[in-house]
VEXDREN-596109 format. One record per residue (C-alpha): residue in three letters; y, x, z. Coordinates in steps of 0.2 Angstrom, whole numbers, plus 5000, padded with zeros to 4 digits. Layout:
<pts>
pt r=ALA | v=Y | u=X | w=Z $
...
</pts>
This chain:
<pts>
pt r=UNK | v=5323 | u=5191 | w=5472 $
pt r=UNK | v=5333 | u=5174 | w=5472 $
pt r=UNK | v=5350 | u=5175 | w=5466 $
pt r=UNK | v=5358 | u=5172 | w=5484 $
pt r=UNK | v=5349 | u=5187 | w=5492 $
pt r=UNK | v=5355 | u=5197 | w=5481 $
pt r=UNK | v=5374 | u=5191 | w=5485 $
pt r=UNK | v=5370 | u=5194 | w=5502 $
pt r=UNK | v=5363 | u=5211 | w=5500 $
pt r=UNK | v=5378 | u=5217 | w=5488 $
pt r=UNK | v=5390 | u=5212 | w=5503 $
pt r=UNK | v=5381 | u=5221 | w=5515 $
pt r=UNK | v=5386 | u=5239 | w=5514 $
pt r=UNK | v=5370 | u=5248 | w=5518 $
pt r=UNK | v=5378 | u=5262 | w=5527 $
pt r=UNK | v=5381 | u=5248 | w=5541 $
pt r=UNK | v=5364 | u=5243 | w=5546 $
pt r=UNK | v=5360 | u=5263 | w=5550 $
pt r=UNK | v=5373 | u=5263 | w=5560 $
pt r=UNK | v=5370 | u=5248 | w=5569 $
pt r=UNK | v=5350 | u=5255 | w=5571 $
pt r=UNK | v=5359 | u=5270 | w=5577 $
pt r=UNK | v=5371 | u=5259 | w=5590 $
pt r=UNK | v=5360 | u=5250 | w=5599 $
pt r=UNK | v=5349 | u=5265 | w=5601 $
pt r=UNK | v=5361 | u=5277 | w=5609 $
pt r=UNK | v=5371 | u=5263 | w=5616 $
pt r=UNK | v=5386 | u=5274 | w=5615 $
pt r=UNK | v=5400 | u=5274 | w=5600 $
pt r=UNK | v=5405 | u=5291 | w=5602 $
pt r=UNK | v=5387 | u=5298 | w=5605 $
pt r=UNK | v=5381 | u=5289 | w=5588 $
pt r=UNK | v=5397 | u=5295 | w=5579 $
pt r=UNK | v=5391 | u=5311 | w=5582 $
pt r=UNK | v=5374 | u=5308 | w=5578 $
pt r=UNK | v=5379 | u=5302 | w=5558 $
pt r=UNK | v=5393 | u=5316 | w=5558 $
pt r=UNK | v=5406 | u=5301 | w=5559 $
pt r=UNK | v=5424 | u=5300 | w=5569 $
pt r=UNK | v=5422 | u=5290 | w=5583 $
pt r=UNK | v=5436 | u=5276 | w=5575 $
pt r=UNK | v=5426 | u=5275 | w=5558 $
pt r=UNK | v=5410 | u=5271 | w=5569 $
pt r=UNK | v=5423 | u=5257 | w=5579 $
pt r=UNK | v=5426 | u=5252 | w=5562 $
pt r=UNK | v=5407 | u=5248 | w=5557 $
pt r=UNK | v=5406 | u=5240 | w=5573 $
pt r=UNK | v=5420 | u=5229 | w=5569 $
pt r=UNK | v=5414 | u=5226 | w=5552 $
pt r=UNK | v=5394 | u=5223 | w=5557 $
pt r=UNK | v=5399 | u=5209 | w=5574 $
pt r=UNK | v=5408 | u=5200 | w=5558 $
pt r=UNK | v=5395 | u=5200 | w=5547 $
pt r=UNK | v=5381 | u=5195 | w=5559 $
pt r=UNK | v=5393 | u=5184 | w=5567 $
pt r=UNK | v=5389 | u=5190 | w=5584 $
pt r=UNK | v=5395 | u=5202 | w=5600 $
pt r=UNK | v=5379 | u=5212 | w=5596 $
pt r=UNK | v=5386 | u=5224 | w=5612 $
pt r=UNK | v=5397 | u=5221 | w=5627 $
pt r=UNK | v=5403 | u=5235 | w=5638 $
pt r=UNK | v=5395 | u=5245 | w=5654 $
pt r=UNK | v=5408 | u=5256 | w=5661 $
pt r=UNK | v=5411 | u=5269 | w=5648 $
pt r=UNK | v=5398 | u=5265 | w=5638 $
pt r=UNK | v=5391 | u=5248 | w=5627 $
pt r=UNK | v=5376 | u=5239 | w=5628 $
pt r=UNK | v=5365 | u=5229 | w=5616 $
pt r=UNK | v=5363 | u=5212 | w=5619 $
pt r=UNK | v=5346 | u=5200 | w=5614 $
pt r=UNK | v=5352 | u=5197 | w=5597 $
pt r=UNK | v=5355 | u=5216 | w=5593 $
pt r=UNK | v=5338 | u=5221 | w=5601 $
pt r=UNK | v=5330 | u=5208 | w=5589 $
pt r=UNK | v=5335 | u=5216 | w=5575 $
pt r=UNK | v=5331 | u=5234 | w=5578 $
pt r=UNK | v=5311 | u=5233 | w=5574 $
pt r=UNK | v=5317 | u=5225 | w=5559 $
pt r=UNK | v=5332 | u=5242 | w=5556 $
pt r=UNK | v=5317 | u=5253 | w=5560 $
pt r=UNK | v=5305 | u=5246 | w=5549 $
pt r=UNK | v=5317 | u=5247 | w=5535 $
pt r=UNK | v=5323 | u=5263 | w=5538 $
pt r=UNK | v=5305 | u=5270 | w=5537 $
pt r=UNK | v=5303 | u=5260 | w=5521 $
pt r=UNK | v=5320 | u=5268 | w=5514 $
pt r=UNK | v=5312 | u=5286 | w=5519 $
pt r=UNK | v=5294 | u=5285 | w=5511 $
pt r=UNK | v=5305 | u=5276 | w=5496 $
pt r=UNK | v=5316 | u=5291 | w=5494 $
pt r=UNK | v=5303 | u=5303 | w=5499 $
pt r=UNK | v=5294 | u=5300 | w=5484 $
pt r=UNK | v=5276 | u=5311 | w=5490 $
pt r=UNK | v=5262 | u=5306 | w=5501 $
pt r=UNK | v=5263 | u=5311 | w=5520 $
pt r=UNK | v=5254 | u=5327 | w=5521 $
pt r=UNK | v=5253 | u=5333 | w=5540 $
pt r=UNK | v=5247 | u=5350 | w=5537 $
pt r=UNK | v=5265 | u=5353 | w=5528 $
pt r=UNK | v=5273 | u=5348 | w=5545 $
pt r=UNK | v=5285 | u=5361 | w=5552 $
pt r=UNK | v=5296 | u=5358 | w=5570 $
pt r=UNK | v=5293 | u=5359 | w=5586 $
pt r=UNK | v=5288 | u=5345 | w=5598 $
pt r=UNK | v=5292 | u=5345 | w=5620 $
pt r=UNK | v=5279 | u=5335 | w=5628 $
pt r=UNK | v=5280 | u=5331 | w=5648 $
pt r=UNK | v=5265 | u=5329 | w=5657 $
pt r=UNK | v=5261 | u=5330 | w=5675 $
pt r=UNK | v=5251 | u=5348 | w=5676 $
pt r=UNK | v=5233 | u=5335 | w=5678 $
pt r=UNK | v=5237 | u=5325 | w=5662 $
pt r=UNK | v=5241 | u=5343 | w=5652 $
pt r=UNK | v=5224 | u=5349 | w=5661 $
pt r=UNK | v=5214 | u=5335 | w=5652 $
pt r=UNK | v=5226 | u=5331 | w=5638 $
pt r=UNK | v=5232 | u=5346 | w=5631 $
pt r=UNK | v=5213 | u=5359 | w=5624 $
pt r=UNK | v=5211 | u=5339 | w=5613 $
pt r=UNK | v=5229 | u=5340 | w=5609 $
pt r=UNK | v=5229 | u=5359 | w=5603 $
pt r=UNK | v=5213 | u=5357 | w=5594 $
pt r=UNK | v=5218 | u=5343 | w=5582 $
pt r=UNK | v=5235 | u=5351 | w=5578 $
pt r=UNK | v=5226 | u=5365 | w=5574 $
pt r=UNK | v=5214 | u=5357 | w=5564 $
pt r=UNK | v=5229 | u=5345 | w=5554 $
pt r=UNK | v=5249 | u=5351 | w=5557 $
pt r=UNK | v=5245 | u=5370 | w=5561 $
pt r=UNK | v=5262 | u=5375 | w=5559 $
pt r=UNK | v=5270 | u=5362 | w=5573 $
pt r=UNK | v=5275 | u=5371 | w=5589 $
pt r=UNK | v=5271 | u=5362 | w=5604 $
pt r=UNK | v=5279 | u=5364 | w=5621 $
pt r=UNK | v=5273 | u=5357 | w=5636 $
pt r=UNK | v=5282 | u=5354 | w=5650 $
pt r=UNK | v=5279 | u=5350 | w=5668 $
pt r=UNK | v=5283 | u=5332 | w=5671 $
pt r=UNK | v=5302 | u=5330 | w=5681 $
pt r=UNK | v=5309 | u=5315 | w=5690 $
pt r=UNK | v=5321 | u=5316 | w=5678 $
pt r=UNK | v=5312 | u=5311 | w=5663 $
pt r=UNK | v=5322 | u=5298 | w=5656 $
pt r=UNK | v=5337 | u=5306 | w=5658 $
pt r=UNK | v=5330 | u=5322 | w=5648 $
pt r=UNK | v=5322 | u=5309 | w=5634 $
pt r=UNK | v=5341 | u=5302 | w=5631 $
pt r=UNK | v=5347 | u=5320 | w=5630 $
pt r=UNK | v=5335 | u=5325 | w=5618 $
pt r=UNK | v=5329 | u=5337 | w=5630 $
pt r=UNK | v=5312 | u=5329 | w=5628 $
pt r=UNK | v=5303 | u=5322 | w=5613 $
pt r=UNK | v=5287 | u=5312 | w=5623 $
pt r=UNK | v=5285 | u=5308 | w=5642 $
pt r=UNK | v=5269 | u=5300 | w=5652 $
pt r=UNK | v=5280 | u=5288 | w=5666 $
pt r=UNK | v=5273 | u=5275 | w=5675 $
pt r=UNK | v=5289 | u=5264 | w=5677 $
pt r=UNK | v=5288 | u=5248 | w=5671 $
pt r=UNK | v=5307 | u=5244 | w=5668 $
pt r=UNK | v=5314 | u=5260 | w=5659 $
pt r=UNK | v=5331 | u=5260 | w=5652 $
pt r=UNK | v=5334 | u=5251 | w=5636 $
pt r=UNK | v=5333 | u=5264 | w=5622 $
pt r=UNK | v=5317 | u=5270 | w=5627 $
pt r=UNK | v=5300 | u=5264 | w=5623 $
pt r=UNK | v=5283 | u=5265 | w=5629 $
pt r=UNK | v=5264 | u=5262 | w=5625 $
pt r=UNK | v=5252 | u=5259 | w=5638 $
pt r=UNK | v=5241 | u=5271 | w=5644 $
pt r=UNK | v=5227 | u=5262 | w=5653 $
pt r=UNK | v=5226 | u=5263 | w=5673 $
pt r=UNK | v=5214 | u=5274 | w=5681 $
pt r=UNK | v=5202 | u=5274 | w=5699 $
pt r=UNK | v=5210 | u=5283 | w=5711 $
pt r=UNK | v=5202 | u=5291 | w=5726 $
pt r=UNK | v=5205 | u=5299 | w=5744 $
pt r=UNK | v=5198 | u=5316 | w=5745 $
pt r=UNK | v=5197 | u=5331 | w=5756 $
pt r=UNK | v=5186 | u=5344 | w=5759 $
pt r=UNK | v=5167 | u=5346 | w=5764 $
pt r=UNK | v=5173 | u=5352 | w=5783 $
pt r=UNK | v=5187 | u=5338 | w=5785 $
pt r=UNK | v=5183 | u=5325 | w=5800 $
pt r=UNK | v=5181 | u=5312 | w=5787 $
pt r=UNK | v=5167 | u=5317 | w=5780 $
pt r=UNK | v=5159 | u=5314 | w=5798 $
pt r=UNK | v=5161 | u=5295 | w=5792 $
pt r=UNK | v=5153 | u=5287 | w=5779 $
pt r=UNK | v=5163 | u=5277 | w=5768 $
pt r=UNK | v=5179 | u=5277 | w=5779 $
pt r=UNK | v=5192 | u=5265 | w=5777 $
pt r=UNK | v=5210 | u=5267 | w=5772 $
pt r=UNK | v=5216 | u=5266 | w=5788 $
pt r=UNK | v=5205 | u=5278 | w=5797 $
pt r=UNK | v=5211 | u=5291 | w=5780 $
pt r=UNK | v=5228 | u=5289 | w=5784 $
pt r=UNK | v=5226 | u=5292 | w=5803 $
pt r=UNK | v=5225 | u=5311 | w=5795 $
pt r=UNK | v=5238 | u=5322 | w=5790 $
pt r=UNK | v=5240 | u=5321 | w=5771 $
pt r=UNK | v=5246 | u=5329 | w=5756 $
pt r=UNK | v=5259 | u=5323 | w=5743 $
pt r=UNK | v=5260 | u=5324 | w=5724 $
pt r=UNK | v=5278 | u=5325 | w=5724 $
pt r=UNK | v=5278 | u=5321 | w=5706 $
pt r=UNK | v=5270 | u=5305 | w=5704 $
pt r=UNK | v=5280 | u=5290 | w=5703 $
pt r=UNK | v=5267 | u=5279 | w=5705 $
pt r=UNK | v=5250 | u=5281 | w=5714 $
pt r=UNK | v=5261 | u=5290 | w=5730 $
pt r=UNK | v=5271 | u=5275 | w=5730 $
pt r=UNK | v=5255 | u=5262 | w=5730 $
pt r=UNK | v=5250 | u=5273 | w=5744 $
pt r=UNK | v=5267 | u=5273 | w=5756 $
pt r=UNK | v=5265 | u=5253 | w=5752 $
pt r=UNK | v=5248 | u=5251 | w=5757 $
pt r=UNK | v=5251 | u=5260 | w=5774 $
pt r=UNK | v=5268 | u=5250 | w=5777 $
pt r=UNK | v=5253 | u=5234 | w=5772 $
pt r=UNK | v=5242 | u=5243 | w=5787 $
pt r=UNK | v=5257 | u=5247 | w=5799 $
pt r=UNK | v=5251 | u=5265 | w=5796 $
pt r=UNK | v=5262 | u=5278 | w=5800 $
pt r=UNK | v=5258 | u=5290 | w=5784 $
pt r=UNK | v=5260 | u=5306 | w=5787 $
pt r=UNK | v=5265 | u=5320 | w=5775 $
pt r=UNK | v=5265 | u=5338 | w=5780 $
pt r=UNK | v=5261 | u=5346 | w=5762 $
pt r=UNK | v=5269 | u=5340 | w=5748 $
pt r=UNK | v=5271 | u=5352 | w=5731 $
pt r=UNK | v=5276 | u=5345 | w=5714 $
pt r=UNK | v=5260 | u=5355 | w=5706 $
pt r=UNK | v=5245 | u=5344 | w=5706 $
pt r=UNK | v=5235 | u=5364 | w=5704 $
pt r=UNK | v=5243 | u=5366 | w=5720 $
pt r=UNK | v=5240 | u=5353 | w=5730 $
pt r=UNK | v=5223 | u=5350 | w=5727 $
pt r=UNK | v=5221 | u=5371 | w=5731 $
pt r=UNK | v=5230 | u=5365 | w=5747 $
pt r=UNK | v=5218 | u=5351 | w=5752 $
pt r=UNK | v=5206 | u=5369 | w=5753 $
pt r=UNK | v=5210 | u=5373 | w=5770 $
pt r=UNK | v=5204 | u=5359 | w=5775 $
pt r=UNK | v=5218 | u=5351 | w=5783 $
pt r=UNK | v=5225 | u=5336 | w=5773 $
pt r=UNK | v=5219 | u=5323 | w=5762 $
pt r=UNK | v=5226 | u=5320 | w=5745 $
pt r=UNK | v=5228 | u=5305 | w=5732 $
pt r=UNK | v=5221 | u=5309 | w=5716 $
pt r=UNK | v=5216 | u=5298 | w=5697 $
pt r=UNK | v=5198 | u=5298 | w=5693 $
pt r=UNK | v=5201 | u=5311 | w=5680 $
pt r=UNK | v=5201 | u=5326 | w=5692 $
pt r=UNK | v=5183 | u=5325 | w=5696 $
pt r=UNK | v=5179 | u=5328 | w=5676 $
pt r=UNK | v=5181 | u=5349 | w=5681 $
pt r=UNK | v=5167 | u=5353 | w=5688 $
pt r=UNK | v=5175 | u=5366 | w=5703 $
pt r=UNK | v=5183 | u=5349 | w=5711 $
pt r=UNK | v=5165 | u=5339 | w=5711 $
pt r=UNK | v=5157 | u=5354 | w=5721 $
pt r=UNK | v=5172 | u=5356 | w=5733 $
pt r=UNK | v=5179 | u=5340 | w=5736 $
pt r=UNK | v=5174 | u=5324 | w=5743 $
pt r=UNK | v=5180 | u=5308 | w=5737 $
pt r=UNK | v=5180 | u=5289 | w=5742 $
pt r=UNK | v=5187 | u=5278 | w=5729 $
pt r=UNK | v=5201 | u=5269 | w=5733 $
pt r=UNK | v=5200 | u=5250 | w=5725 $
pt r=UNK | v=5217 | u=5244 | w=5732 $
pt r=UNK | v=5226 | u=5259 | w=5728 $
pt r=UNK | v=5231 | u=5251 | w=5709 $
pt r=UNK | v=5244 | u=5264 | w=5701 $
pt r=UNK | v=5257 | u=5256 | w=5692 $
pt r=UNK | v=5253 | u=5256 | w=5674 $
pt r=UNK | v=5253 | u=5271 | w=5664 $
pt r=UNK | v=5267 | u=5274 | w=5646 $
pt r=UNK | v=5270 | u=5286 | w=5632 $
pt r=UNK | v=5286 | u=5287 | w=5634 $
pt r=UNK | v=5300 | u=5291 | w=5620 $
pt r=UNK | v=5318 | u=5288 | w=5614 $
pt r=UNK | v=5323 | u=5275 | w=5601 $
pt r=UNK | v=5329 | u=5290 | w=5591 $
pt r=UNK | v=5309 | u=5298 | w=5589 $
pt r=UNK | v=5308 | u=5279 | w=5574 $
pt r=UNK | v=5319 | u=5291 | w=5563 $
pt r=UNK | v=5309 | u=5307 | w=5563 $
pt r=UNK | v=5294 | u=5308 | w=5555 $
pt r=UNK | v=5286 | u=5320 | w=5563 $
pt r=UNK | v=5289 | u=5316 | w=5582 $
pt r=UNK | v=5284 | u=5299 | w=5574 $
pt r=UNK | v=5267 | u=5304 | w=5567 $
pt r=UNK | v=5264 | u=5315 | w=5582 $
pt r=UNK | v=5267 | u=5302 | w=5594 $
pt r=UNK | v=5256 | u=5291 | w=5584 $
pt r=UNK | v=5243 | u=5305 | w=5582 $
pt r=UNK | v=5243 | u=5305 | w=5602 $
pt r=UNK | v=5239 | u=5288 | w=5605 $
pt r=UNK | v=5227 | u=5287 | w=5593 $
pt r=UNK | v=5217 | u=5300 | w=5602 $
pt r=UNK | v=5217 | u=5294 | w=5620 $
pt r=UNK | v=5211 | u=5279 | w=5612 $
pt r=UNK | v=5196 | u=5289 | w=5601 $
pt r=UNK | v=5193 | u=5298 | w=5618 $
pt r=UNK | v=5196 | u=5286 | w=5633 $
pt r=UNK | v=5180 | u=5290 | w=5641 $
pt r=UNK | v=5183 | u=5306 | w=5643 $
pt r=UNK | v=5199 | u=5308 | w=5650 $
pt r=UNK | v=5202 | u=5293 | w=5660 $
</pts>
């Protein structure tokens, strides 16, 4: 390593660059003081101490809080990769799965857990047997519960979600219109859009994505839509669509249980795009190995298995 590097590294306290990973992920000094089991001015202290060294703001305040600027959120792939490298260094042992132990909260929405969640059990089984998994219905309030730790992984479908959460896409699906066999739609083939939202339908109160597309494409057909059921289980709405009275909104993957092929008709819906689909997480889950691997693990087999549950 050449001479000058090593003068660089030696006036670098190492200490300071885990904090600054820890910074500009929590964007909050008191919060990341009590995450490394600092006081609140020694943390003010390697703030002061890492804006001199980089030669740069790195943060500037929102309201009671602090915020990383371009610069800071350059260097955090770059924090994060050496702080996994410090960790396997350290470690000293080969990463064995089966010897993981913790417990991991996944939200899903209840159709995503449907389909995700007998491939999900069945590899952890198979390679971390001793990880707990809890899966939680999906809220509104998913980011939110991801920065309080309150979650380890989230499906979202927003595009701009706050800065200290990242997100891998899960690719978009079909989405259809369906109701029942004895519905007045099915007294026309192939109806239209419009003619499905002259009916009274149902709402995913959940979904923070293809409901929306829908509200925007009947405000695009000066269509009144009209919702008269709405439940935040997707089980329970599509049960609802039973009585015959409503139509629903619903991703492709719904028709891959056989009870909803026999019962439900469907007519896809080519302009109803959802926005796109993430694996969501806090900055935090780079520092754990285990949410790391399992988040990894996930994605992985959505890829393996994309057939099958898209």
């Amino acid at each position: 390593m050449h001479y000058s590097i090593l003068e660089r590294i030696q006036a670098c306290d190492l200490n300071l660059l885990l904090s600054l990973a820890v910074l500009i992920e929590e964007q909050s000094v008191s919060v990341s003081a009590e995450r490394l089991g600092l006081s609140q001015p020694t943390m003010s202290k390697h703030l002061k101490k890492l804006r001199i060294y980089f030669d740069d703001e790195l943060f500037f305040k929102q309201g009671h809080r602090i915020k990383a600027n371009d610069k800071a959120l350059s260097l955090l792939p770059n924090l994060h990769q050496w702080l996994q490298m410090s960790q396997r260094l350290m470690l000293q042992s080969p990463f064995d799965a089966s010897d993981l132990r913790g417990a991991i909260r996944i939200a899903f929405r209840d159709d995503q857990a449907e389909q995700f969640m007998p491939l999900i059990l069945r590899t952890m089984a198979s390679e971390a047997p001793h990880l707990e998994l809890e899966f939680m219905n999906k809220s509104r309030q998913v980011f939110s519960m991801l920065e309080r730790g309150e979650l380890d992984l989230a499906t979202v479908a927003s595009e701009h979600p706050p800065t200290n959460i990242y997100g891998s896409v899960i690719p978009n699906l079909k989405n259809y219109a369906v109701y029942v066999h004895s519905h007045p739609l099915s007294a026309i083939n192939k109806p239209t859009l419009k003619q499905i939202l002259s009916h009274a339908t149902a709402e995913y109160s959940s979904s923070d994505s293809l409901e929306s597309v829908i509200d925007q494409l009947a405000t695009q057909l000066d269509c009144i839509r009209q919702v008269t059921f709405s439940s935040d289980s997707m089980t329970v709405m599509l049960h609802g669509l039973l009585a015959g009275q409503h139509v629903g909104f619903v991703p492709e993957r719904i028709f891959h249980d056989p009870f909803w092929r026999q019962h439900l008709l469907r007519v896809h819906i080519p302009e109803a795009k959802s926005a796109i689909n993430y694996l969501c997480w806090h900055a935090r889950v780079h520092s754990d190995p285990i949410i790391q691997w399992f988040k990894n693990r996930i994605l992985s087999l959505i890829d393996e298995h994309l057939d099958t549950i898209r």
